[in-house]
Backbone bond lengths (Angstrom), bond angles and torsions (degrees), N, CA, C in turn:
res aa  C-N    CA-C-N  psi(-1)  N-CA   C-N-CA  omega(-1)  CA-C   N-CA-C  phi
1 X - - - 1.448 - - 1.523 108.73 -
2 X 1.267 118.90 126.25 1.334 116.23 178.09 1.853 120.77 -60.10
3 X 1.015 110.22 170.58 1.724 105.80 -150.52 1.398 95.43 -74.16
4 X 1.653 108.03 -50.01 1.966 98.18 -173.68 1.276 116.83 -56.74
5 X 1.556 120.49 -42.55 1.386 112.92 152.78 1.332 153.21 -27.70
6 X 1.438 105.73 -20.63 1.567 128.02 -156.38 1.138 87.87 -106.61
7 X 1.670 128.21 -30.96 1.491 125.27 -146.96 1.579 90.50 -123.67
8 X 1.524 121.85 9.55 1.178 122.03 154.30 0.957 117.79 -88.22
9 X 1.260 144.05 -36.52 1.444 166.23 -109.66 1.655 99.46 -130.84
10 X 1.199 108.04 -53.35 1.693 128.73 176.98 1.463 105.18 -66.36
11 X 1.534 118.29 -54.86 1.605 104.81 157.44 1.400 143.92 -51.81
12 X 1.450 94.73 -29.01 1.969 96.99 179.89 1.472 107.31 -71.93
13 X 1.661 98.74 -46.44 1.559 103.09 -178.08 1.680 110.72 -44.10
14 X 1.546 104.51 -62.29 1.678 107.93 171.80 1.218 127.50 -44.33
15 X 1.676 118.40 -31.73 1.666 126.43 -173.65 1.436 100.70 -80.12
16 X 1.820 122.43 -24.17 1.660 125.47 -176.73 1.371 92.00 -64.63
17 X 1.521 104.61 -75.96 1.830 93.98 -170.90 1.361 128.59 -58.83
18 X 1.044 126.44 -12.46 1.307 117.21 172.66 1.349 111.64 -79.44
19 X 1.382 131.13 -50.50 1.563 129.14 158.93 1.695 111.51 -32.09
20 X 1.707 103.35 -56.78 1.005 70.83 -172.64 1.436 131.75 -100.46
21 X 1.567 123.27 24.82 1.390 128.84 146.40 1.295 107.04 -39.83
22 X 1.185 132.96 -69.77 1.161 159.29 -170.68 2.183 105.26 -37.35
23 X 1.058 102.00 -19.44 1.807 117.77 -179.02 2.203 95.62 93.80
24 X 1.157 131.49 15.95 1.302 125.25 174.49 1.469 112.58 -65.73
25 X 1.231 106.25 133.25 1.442 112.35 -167.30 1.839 92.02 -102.01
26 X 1.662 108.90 111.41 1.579 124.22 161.82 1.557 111.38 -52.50
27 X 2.004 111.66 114.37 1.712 99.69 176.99 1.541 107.85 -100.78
28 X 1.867 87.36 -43.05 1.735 113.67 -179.12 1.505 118.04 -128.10
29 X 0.979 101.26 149.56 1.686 112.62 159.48 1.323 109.15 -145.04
30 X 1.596 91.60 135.91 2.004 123.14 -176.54 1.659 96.65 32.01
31 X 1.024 91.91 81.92 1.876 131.44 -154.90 1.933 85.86 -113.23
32 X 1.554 119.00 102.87 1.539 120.42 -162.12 1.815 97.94 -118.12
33 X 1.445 96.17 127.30 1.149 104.80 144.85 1.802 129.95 -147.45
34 X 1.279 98.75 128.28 1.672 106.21 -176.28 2.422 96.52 80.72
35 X 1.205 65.03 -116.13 1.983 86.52 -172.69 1.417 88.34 -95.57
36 X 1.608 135.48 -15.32 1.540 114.70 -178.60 1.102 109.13 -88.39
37 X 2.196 117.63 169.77 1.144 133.39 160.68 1.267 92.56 -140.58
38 X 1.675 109.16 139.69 1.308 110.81 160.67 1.522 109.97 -104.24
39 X 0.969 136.57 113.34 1.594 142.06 -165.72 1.689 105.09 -52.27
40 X 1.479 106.91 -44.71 1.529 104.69 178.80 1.563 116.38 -140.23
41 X 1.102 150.74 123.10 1.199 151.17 151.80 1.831 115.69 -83.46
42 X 1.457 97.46 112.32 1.758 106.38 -173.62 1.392 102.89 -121.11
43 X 1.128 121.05 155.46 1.847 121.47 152.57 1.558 104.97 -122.71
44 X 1.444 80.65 148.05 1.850 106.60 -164.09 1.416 100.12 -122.71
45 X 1.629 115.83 76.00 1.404 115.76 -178.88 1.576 91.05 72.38
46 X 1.197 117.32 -149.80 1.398 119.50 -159.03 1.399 107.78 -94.34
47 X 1.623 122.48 22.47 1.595 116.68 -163.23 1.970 81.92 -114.14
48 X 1.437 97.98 124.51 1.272 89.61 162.22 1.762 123.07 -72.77
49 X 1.459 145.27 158.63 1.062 140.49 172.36 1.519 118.43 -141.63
50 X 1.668 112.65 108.14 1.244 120.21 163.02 1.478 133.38 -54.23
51 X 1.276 139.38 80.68 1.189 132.23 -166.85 1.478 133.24 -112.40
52 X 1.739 117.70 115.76 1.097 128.77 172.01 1.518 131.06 -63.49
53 X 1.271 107.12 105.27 2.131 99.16 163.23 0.776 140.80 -62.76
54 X 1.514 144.39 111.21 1.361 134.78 -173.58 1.723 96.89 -92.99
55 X 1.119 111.51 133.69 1.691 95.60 166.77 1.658 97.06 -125.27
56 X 1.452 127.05 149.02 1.688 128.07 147.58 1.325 108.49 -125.86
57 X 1.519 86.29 -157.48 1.920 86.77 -161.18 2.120 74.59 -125.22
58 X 1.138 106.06 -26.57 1.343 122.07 -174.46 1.957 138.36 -140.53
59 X 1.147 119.79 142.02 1.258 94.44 -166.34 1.498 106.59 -119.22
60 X 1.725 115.93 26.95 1.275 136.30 -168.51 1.884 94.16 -59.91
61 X 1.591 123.41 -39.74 1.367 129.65 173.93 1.557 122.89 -69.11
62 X 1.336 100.14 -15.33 1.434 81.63 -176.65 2.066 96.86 143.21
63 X 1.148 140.11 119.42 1.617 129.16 177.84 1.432 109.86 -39.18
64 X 1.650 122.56 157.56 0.807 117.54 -150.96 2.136 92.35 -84.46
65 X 1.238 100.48 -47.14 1.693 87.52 169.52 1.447 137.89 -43.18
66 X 1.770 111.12 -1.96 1.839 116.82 170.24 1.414 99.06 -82.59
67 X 1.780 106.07 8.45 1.839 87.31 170.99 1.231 137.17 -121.96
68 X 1.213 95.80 25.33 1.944 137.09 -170.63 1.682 76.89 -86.57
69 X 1.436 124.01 103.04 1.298 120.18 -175.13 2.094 97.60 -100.46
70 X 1.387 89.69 163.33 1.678 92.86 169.77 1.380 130.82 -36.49
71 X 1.182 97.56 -63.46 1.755 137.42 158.59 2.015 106.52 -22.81
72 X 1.467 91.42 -69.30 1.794 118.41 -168.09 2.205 82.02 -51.78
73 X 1.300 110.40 -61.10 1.166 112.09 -169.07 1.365 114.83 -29.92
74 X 1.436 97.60 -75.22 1.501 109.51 -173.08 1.513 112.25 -43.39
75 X 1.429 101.51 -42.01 1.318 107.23 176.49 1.395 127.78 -59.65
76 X 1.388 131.22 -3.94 1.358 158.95 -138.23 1.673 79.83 -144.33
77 X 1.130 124.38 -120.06 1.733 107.92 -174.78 1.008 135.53 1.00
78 X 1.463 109.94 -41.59 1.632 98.02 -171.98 1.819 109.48 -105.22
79 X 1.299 98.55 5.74 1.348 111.90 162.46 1.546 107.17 -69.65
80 X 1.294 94.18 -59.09 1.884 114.30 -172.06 1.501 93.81 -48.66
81 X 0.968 125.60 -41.97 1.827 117.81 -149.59 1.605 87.98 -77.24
82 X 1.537 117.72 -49.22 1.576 130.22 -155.56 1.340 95.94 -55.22
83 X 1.590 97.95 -55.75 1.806 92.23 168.29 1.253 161.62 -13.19
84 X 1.344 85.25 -69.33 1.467 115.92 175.50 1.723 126.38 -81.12
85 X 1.463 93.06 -24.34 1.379 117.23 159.47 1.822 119.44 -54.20
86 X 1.252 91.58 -45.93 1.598 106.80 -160.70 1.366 101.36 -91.21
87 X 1.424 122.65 -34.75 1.426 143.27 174.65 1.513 113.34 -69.64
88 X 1.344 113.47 -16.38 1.480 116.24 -141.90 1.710 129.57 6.50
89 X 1.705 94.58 68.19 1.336 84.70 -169.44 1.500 94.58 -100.41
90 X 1.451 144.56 157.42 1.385 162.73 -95.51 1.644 106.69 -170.03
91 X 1.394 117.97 -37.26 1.587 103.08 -168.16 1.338 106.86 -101.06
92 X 1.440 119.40 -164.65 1.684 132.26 -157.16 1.825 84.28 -78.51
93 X 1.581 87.34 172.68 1.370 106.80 -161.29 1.690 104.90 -149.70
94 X 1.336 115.68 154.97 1.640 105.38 -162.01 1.539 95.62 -149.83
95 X 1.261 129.38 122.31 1.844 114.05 173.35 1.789 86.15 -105.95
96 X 1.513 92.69 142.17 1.590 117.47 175.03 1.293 94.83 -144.58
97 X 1.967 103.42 151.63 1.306 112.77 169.68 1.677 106.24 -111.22
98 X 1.239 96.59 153.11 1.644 118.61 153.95 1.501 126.42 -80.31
99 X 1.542 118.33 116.79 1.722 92.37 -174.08 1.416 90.19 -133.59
100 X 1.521 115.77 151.93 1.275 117.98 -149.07 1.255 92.78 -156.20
101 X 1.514 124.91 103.20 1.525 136.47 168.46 1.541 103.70 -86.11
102 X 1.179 131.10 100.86 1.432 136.99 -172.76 1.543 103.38 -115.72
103 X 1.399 120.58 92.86 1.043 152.95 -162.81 1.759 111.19 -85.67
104 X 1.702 112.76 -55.27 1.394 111.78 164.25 1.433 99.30 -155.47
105 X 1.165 149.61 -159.58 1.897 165.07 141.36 1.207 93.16 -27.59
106 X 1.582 133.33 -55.95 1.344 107.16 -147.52 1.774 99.84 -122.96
107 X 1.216 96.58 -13.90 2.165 102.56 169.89 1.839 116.73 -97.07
108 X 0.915 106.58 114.02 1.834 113.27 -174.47 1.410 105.11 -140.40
109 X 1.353 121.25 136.16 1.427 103.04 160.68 1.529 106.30 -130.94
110 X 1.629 150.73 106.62 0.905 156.84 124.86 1.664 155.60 -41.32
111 X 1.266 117.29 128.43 1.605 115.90 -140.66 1.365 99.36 -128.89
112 X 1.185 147.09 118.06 1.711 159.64 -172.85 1.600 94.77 -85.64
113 X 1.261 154.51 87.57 1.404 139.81 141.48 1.273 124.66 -60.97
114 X 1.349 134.42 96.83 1.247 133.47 160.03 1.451 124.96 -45.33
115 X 1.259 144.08 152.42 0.800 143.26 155.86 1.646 115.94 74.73
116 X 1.543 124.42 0.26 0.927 146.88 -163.94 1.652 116.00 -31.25
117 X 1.730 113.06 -35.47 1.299 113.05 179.89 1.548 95.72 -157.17
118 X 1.392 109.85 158.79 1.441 112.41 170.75 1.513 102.65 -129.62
119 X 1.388 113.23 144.23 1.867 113.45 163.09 1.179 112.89 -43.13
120 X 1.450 88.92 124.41 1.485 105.13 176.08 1.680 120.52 63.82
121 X 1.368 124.50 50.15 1.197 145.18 162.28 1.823 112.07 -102.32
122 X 1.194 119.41 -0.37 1.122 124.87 -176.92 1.197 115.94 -70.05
């Protein structure tokens, strides 16, 4: 598996358990529709939540959540809608990112943003 891959893969896993310390109930993971992926689908009590991983190795560029681009958004919405469509699920809905400075095995530092973007805040 190529390395950014590995260190994508190593973040979602890390962004699952930490959600779900947190009581987040796991629905999906890298959950595809069309050109989208949603990396994680959780519910938080009755709010469903679309959630993106950022993972780096470094944050010398910028945290890894300045890379949740405009673009990525939209792309994340219309995932969310397809979803919920297909799911017919009914209640409120929340996109948050995961950002994950993964530095080595045993140095990481990770950050839960709620509420991270809303449709059409662009």
């Amino acid at each position: 598996m190529a390395k950014h891959l590995d260190l994508g893969s190593r973040g979602e896993q890390l962004a699952k358990e930490l959600l779900e310390a947190k009581g987040y109930v796991l629905l999906e993971t890298n959950w595809r529709y069309r050109r989208s992926e949603v990396d994680l689908i959780v519910k938080d009590g009755v709010i469903l939540v679309f959630v993106e991983v950022k993972t780096r190795t470094t944050a010398y560029f910028g945290s890894p959540e300045t890379f949740v681009t405009p673009q990525k958004e939209k792309l994340l919405v219309r995932a969310a809608h397809a979803y919920m469509q297909q799911s017919e699920h009914e209640w409120e809905i929340r996109f948050d990112v995961v950002s994950i400075v993964w530095e080595s095995e045993e140095k990481y530092t990770a950050a839960h943003l709620e509420d991270a973007f809303w449709p059409g805040s662009w």
